[in-house]
LUMDOMAR-95478 format. One record per residue (C-alpha): y, x, z; residue number from 1. Coordinates in pm, whole numbers, plus 50000, padded with zeros to 5 digits. Each point is the difference from the previous one (the first is absolute). Last residue first. Example, Ala and Ser with C-alpha at 12.3 -4.5 7.8 and 13.67 -1.06 7.14 Angstrom:
BEGIN
[[49894; 51367; 50714]; 2]
[[49656; 49863; 50066]; 1]
This chain:
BEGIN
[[43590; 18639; 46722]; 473]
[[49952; 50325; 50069]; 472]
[[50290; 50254; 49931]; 471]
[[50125; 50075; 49698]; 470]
[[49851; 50251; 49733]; 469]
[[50206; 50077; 49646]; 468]
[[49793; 50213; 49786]; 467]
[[50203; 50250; 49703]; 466]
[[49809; 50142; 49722]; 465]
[[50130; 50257; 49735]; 464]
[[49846; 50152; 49702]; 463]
[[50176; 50280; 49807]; 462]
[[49763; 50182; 49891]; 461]
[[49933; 50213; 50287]; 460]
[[50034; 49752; 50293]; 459]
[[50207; 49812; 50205]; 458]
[[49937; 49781; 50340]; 457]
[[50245; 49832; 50276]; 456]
[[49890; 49752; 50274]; 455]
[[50213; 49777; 50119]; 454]
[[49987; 49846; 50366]; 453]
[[50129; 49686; 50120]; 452]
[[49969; 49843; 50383]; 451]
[[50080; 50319; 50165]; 450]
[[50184; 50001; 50317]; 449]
[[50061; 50313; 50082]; 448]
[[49869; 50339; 50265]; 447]
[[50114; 50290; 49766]; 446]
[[49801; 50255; 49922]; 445]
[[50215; 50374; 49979]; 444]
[[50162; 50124; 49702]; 443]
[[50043; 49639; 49803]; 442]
[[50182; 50048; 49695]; 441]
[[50387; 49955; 49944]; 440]
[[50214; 49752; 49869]; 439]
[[50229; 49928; 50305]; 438]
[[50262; 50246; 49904]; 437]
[[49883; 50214; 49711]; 436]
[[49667; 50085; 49787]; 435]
[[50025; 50102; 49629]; 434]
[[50080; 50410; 50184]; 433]
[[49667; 50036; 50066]; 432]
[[49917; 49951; 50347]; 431]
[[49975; 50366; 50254]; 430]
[[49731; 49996; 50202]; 429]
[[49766; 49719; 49880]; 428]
[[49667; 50209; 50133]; 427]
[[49794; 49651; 49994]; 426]
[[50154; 49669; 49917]; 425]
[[49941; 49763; 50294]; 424]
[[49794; 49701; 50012]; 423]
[[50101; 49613; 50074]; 422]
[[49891; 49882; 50302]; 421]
[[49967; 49600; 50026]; 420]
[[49573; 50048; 50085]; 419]
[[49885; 49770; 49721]; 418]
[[50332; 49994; 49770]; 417]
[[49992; 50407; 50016]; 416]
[[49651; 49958; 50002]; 415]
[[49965; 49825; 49594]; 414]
[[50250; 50312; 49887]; 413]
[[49789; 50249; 50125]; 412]
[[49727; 49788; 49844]; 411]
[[50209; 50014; 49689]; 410]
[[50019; 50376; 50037]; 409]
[[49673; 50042; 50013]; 408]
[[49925; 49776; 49672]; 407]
[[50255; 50168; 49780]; 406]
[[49919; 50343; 50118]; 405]
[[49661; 50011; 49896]; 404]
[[50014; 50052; 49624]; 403]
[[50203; 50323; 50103]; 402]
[[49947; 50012; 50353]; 401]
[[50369; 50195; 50020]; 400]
[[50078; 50200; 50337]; 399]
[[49875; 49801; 50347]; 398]
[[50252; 50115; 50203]; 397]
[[50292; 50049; 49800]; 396]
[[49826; 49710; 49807]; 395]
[[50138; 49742; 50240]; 394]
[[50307; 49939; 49807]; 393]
[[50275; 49823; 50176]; 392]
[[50250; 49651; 49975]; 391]
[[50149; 49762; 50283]; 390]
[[50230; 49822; 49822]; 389]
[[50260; 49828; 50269]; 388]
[[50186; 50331; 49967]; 387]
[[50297; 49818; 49774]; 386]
[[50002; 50163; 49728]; 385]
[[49643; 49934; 49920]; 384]
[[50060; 49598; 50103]; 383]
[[50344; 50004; 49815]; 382]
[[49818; 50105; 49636]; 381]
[[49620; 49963; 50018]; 380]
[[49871; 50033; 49606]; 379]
[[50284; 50298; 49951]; 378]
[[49933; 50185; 50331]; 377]
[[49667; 49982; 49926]; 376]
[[50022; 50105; 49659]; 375]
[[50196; 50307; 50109]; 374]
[[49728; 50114; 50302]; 373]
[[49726; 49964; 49661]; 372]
[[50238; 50220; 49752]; 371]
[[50084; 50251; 50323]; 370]
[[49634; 50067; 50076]; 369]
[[49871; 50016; 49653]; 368]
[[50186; 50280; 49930]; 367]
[[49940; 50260; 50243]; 366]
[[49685; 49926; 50047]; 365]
[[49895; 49871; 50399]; 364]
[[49785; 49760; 49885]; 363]
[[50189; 49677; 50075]; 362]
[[49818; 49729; 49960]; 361]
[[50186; 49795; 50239]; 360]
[[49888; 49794; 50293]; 359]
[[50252; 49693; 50007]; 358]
[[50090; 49857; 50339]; 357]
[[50156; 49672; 50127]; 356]
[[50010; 49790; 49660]; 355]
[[50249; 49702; 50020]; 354]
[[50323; 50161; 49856]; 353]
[[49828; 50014; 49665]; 352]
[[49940; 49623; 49983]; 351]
[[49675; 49872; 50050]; 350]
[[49792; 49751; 49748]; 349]
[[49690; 50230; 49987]; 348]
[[50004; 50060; 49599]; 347]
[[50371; 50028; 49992]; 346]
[[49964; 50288; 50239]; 345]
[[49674; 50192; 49837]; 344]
[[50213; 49954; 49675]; 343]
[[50318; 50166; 50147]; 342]
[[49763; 50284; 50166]; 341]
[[49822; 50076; 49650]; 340]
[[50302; 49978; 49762]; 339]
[[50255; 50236; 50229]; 338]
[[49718; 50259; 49981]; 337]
[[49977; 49948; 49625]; 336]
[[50356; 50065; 49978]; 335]
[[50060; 50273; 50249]; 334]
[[50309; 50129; 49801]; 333]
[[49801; 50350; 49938]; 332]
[[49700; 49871; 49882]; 331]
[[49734; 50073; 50164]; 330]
[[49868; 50342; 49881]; 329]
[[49591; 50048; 49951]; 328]
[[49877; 49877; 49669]; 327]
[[50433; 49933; 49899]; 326]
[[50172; 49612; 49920]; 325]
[[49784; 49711; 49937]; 324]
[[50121; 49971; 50365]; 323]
[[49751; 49728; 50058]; 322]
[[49999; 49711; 50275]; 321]
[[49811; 49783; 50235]; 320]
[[50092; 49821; 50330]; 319]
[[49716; 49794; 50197]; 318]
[[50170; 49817; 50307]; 317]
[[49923; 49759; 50274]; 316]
[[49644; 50175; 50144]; 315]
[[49973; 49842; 50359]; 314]
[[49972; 50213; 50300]; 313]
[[49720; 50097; 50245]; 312]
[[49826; 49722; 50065]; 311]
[[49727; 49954; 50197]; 310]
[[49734; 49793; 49891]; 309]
[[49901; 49664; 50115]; 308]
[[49756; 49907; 49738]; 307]
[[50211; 49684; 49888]; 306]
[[50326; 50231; 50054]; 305]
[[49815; 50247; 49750]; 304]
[[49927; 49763; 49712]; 303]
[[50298; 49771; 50022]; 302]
[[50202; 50323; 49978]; 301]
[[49817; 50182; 49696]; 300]
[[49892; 50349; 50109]; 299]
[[50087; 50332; 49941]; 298]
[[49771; 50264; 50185]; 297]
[[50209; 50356; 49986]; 296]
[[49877; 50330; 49880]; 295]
[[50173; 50353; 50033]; 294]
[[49830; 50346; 49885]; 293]
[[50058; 50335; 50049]; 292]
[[50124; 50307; 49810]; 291]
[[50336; 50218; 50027]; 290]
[[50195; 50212; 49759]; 289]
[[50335; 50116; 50122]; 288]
[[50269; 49866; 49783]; 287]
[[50298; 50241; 49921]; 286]
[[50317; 50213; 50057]; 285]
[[50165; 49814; 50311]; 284]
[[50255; 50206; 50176]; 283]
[[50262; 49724; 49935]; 282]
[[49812; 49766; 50210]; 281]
[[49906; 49607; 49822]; 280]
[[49615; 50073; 50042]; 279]
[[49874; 50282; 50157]; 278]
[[49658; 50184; 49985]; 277]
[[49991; 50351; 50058]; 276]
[[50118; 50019; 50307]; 275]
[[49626; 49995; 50180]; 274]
[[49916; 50252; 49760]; 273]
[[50217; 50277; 50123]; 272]
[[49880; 50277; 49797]; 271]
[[49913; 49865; 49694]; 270]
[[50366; 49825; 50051]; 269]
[[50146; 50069; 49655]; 268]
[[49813; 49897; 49774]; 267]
[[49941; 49622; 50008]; 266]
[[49822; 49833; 49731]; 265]
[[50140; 49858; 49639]; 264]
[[50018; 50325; 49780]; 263]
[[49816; 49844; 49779]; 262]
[[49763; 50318; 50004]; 261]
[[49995; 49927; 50375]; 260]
[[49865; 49660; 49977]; 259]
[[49685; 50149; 49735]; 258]
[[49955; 50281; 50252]; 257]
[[49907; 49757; 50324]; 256]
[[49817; 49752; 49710]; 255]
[[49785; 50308; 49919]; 254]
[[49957; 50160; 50332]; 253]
[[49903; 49698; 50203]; 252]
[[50171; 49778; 50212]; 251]
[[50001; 49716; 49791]; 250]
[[49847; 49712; 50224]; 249]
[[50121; 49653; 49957]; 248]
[[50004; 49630; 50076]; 247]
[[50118; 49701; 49953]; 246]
[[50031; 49632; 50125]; 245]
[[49861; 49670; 49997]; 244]
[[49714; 49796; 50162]; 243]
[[50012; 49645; 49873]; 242]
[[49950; 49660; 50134]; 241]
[[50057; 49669; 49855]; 240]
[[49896; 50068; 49677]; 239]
[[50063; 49922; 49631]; 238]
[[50275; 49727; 50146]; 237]
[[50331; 50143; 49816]; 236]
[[50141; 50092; 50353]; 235]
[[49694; 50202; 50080]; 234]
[[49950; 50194; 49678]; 233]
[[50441; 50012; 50024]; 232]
[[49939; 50136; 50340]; 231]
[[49755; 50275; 49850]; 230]
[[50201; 50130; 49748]; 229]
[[50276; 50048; 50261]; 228]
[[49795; 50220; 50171]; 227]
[[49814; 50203; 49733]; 226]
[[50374; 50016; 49872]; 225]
[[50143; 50174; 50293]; 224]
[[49675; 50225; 50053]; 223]
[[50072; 50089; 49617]; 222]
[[50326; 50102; 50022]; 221]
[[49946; 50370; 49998]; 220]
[[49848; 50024; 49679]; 219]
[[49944; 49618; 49885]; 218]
[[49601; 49991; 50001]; 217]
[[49924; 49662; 50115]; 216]
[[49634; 49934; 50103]; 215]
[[49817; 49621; 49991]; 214]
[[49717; 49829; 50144]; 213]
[[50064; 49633; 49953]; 212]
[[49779; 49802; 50273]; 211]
[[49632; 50119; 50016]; 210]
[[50023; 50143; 50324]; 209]
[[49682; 50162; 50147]; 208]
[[50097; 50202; 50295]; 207]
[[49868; 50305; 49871]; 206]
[[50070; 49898; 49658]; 205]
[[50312; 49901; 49970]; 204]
[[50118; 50311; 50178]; 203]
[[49844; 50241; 49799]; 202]
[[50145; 49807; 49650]; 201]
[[50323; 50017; 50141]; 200]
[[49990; 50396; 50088]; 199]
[[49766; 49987; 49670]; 198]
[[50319; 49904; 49791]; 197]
[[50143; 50332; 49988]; 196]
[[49699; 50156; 49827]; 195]
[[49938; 50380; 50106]; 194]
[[49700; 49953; 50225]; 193]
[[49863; 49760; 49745]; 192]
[[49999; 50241; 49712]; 191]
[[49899; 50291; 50194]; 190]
[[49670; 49825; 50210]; 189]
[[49749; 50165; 49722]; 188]
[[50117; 50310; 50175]; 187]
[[50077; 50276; 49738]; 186]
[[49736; 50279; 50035]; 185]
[[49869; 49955; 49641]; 184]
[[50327; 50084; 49905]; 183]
[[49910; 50318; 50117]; 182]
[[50156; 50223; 49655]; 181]
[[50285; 50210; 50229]; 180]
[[50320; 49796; 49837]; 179]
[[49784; 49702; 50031]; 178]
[[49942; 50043; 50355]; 177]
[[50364; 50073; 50107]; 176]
[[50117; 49678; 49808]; 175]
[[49754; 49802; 50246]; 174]
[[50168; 50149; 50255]; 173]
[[50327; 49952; 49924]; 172]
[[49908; 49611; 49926]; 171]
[[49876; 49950; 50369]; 170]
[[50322; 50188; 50117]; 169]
[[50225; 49743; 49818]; 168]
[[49826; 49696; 50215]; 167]
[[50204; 49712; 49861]; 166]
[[50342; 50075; 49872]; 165]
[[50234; 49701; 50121]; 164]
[[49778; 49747; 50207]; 163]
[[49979; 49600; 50045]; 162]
[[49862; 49753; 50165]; 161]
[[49951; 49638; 49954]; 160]
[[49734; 49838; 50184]; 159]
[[49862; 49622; 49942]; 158]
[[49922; 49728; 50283]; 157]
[[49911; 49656; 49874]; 156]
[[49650; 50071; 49861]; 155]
[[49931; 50150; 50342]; 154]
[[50128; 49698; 50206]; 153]
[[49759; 49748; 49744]; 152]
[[49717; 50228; 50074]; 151]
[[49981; 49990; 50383]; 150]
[[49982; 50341; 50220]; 149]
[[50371; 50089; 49998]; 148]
[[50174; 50280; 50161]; 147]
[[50308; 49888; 50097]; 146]
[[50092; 50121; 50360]; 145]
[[50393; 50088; 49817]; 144]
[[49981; 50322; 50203]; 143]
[[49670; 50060; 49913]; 142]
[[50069; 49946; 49660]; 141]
[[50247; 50280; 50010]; 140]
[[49830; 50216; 50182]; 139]
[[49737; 50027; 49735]; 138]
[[50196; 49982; 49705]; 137]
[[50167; 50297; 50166]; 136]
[[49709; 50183; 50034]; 135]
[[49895; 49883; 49664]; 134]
[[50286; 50077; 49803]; 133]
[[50012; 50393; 50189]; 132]
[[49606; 50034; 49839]; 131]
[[50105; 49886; 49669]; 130]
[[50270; 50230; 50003]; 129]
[[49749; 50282; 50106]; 128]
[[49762; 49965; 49727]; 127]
[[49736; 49713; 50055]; 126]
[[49714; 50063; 49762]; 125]
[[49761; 50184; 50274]; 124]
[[50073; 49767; 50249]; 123]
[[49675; 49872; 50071]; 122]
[[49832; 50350; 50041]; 121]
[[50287; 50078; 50253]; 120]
[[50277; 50221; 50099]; 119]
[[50284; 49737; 49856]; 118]
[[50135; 49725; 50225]; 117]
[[49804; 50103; 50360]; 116]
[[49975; 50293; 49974]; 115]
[[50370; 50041; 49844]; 114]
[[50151; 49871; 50341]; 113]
[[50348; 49949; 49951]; 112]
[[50155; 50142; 50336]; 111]
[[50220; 49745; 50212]; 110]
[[49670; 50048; 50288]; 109]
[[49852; 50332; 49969]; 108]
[[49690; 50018; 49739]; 107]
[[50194; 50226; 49699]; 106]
[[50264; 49950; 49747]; 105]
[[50379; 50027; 50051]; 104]
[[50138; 49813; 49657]; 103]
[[50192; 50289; 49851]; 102]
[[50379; 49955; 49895]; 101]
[[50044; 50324; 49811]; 100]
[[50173; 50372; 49983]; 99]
[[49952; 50295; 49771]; 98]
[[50237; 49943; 49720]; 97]
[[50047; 50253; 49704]; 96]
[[49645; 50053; 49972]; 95]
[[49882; 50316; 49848]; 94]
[[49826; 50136; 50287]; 93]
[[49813; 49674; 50087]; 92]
[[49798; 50050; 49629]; 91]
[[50000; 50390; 50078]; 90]
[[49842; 49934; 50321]; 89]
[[49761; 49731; 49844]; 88]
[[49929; 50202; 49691]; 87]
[[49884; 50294; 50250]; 86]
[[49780; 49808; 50221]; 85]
[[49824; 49857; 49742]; 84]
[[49988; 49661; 49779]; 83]
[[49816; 49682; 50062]; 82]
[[50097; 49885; 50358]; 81]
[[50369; 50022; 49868]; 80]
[[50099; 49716; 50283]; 79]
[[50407; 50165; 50038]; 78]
[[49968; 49927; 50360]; 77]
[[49819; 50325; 50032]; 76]
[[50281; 50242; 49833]; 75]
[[50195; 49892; 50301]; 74]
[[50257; 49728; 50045]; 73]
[[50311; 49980; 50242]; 72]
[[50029; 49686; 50174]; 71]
[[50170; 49684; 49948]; 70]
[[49885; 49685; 50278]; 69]
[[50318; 49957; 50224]; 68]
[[50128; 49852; 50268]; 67]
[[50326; 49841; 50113]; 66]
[[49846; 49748; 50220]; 65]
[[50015; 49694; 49773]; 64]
[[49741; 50179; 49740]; 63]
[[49785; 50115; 50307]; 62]
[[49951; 49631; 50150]; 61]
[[49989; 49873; 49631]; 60]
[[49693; 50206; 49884]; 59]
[[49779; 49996; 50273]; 58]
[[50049; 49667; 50035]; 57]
[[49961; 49906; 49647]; 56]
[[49684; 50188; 49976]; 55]
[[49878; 50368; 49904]; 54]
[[50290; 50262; 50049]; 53]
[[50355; 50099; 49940]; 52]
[[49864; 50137; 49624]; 51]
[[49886; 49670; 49945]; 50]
[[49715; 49717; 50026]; 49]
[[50109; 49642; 50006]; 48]
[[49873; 49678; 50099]; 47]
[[50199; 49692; 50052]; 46]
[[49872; 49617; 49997]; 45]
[[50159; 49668; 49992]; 44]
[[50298; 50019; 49761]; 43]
[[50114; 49663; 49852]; 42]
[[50014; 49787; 49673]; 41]
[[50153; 49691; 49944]; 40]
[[49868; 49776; 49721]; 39]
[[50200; 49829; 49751]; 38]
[[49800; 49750; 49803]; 37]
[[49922; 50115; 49651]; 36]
[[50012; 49682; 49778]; 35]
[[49660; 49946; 49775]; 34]
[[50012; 50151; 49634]; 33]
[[50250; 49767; 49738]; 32]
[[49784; 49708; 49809]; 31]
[[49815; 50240; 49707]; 30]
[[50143; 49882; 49621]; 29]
[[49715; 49815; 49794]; 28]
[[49831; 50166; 49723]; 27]
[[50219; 50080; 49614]; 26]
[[50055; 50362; 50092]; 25]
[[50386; 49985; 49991]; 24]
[[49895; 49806; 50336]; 23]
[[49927; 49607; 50016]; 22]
[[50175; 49765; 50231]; 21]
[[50370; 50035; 49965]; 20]
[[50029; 50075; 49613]; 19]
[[49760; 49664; 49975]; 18]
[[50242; 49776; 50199]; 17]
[[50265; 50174; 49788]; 16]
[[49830; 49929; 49641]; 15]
[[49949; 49615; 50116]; 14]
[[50377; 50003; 50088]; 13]
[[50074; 50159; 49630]; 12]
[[49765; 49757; 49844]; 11]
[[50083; 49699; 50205]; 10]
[[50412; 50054; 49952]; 9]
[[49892; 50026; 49620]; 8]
[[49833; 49682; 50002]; 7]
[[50210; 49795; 50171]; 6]
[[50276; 50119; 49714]; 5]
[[49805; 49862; 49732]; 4]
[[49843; 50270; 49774]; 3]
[[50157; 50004; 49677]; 2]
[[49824; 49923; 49661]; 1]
C-alpha cells in the first residue's frame, strides 16, 4: 500500500530535523563555541640583555651610535669547566671561527651581573639562558610597572618564551662524566638546567603567573613566534597580559664547533672581529654567533589604557610560513619569506607602502642575504624602489641571538616607532650587487617617522615569522 504523499514529505523532513540535531553518534549536536571578540593587543614593557649591554637603554643608545658588541673569543669563553687545560686549547685550536657576540658580564652599570642572576644557592638550576630571561623579564616588567599582587591579575598574565639549544655546555659536561665513570657527579639540577621551557617556567614562578606558560622552539625564529604566540593568547582572551620573547646562550665549544662544521659562521675576519658581522656587504662570509635575551609585556588595550600604561606600540601583524624546501637554505625565490611578511600585512589591514621600517633577518650568509633583500623588494614594489623603505640589519652589531634574535630585534623594531629612529646596518661597505638606486640599506641611523615596523625571522627548517608593529594607538 503506498504511503500518501504528506507522509513521505514528513518522513524525509522529520529525518532532516533529526540529521540537524543529533551527531553521527546518535546524542544531540553541540550549539557552535562562544564568538571570539577581537581584542587589540599592545607593547607595554621592554627588557633585554645583549651583547651591546644589559637594558634597552644601554642597548639602543650604542646600537644607534655605530657600535659594536663582537669580540674575539678565548679558550675561556668556550665554558669546558669539566675537561683540562690541554683539551680546551686543542678544542679552541681546531675551531675554524674564533669570534662571538658576548654579553659583557661583571658589576659596572650596562654589564649583566651574573651574581646577582646565577652565583647563588637559589639559582643552582638556572643555566645561563635562564638567567639572561630573567634579567630581561625583570626589566621588562618593570618597565610595564605590572607586577601584580591580586590573584585574578596573576591568573590573567601568562609568559611565553622561547630558546634554540638550551644550555649545550651543561650537557658537555655531563657527557664528560660518563665517558670518565662519575656519573655520580652529574648535578641533580641537569635536566632542568637544560629544558627550554624552564626560562618560562622560571619566570612564572618567581612572579607567580599562572596564565599559559608556554616555549617555542623554532631555530632562529623562535623569539618571533614566542611573540606572536603570545598576542594571539591575548587576542583569543586566555590572558590579558603576557610576557614574551626569547632567549639564548650558545657560546660554548660544542655549539661554537657544531656552526662551523656547517660551515655557517664567519671565517674570515678572526682577526678583525668587529667586521665580521655584515649583512647585505659583498665581503660577508657568515653569521657571527651571539647570545642574549629580549622580552616584551603584551597587553590587551582596554586592559592597559584602564591601568594607564604606557604604550609602546600596538602589535597589528603575525606572519607565518614554511619553505618545506632545505634544513638550513631558504629557498632560493624567497617563497616562504614572501609568505610570512604578506600574511603579517593582510593580517594588520595595511598596505605594503604603509610600513616605515622593516628590521631584516639578515645574517650576514651569503645566501640568505640576497633571497630575504629579493623578497622585500618583491612584497614592497614602488615603496622599496622608491627610498621611502627605510630597511637594515642590526646584527652587524649584535651578530645572530639564535633563539634570541627574533625577540631583540622586534624590540629594535618596537623603538624605531617609539623614538622615530630607525637603525643602521653595521660595516655595510660595499651592498651586494641585489641593491640599486633607492633600494639600499640603512648605513648610518636615520632620524624618520616611523609609524610601521616589520620584523623579519627564519630558521633552520624552514620556519619563517614576520611581526608587523605600529605605533600606539
Amino acid at each position: 500500500m503506498a504511503r500518501p504523499k504528506w507522509c513521505c514529505r514528513f518522513i524525509v523532513s522529520s529525518r532532516f530535523h533529526l540529521n540537524r540535531c543529533f551527531s553521527s553518534s546518535g546524542f544531540r549536536a553541540f550549539d557552535p563555541p562562544p564568538a571570539v571578540s577581537h581584542r587589540r593587543v599592545v607593547v607595554t614593557g621592554l627588557g633585554m640583555v645583549t651583547p651591546l649591554g644589559c637594558g634597552v637603554e644601554t642597548t639602543w643608545k650604542r646600537l644607534i651610535e655605530g657600535k659594536c658588541g663582537i669580540r674575539a673569543i678565548s679558550s675561556e669563553d668556550l665554558k669546558m669547566s669539566g675537561f683540562d687545560r690541554d683539551t680546551q686549547l686543542h678544542t679552541f685550536d681546531q675551531l675554524t671561527s674564533k669570534v662571538a657576540a658576548i654579553v659583557p658580564c661583571g658589576t659596572n652599570p650596562g654589564d649583566f651581573n651574573e651574581d646577582l642572576w646565577l652565583n647563588s644557592k637559589e639559582h643552582r638550576s638556572v643555566a645561563k639562558f635562564i638567567g639572561y630571561a630573567l634579567c630581561a623579564a625583570d626589566e621588562a616588567l618593570k618597565d610595564a610597572n605590572w607586577v601584580p599582587t591580586e590573584q585574578e591579575h596573576k591568573e590573567r598574565t601568562g609568559v611565553s618564551i622561547g630558546g634554540g639549544t638550551g644550555s649545550i655546555s651543561d650537557i658537555l659536561d655531563a657527557a664528560q662524566l660518563i665517558c670518565e665513570k662519575r656519573l655520580r657527579r652529574l648535578s641533580p639540577f641537569f635536566i632542568p638546567r637544560i629544558l627550554i621551557n624552564m626560562a618560562a617556567g622560571h619566570v612564572s614562578m618567581k612572579y607567580g603567573f599562572q596564565g599559559p606558560n608556554h616555549a617555542a622552539v623554532t631555530a632562529c625564529a623562535t623569539g618571533a613566534h614566542s611573540i606572536g604566540d603570545a598576542a594571539r593568547m591575548i587576542q583569543f582572551g586566555d590572558s590579558d597580559v603576557m610576557v614574551a620573547g626569547g632567549t639564548e646562550s650558545s657560546i660554548d665549544a660544542l655549539s661554537i664547533a657544531g656552526f662551523c662544521r656547517s660551515r655557517a659562521l664567519t671565517t674570515k675576519y678572526n682577526s678583525a672581529p668587529q667586521e665580521a658581522s655584515r649583512p647585505f656587504d659583498c665581503g660577508r662570509d657568515g653569521f657571527v654567533m651571539g647570545e642574549g635575551s629580549g622580552v616584551l609585556v603584551l597587553e590587551e588595550l582596554e586592559h592597559a589604557k584602564k591601568r594607564g600604561a604606557k604604550i609602546y606600540a600596538e602589535v597589528r601583524g603575525y606572519g607565518m610560513s614554511g619553505d618545506a624546501y632545505h634544513i638550513t637554505q631558504p629557498h632560493i625565490e624567497g617563497r616562504g619569506a614572501i609568505l610570512a611578511v604578506t600574511r603579517a600585512l593582510k593580517q594588520s589591514g595595511l598596505l605594503p607602502h604603509q610600513v616605515d621600517y622593516v628590521n631584516a633577518h639578515a645574517t650576514s650568509t651569503p645566501l640568505g642575504d640576497v633571497v630575504e633583500a629579493n623578497a622585500i623588494k618583491t612584497v614592497f614594489s614602488d615603496h622599496a624602489a622608491s627610498g621611502a623603505l627605510a630597511l637594515s640589519s642590526t646584527k652587524g652589531a649584535i651578530g645572530h641571538l639564535l633563539g634570541a634574535a627574533g625577540a631583540v630585534e622586534a624590540i629594535f623594531a618596537v623603538l624605531a616607532i617609539h623614538h622615530g629612529i630607525a637603525p643602521l646596518t653595521l660595516n655595510l661597505t660595499k651592498p651586494d650587487p641585489v641593491f640599486s638606486g633607492a633600494f639600499m640599506p640603512l648605513i648610518a641611523s636615520k632620524e624618520m617617522p616611523v609609524r610601521a615596523a616589520l620584523s623579519n625571522s627564519f630558521g633552520f627548517g624552514g620556519t619563517n615569522a614576520s611581526l608587523l608593529f605600529t605605533s600606539a594607538p
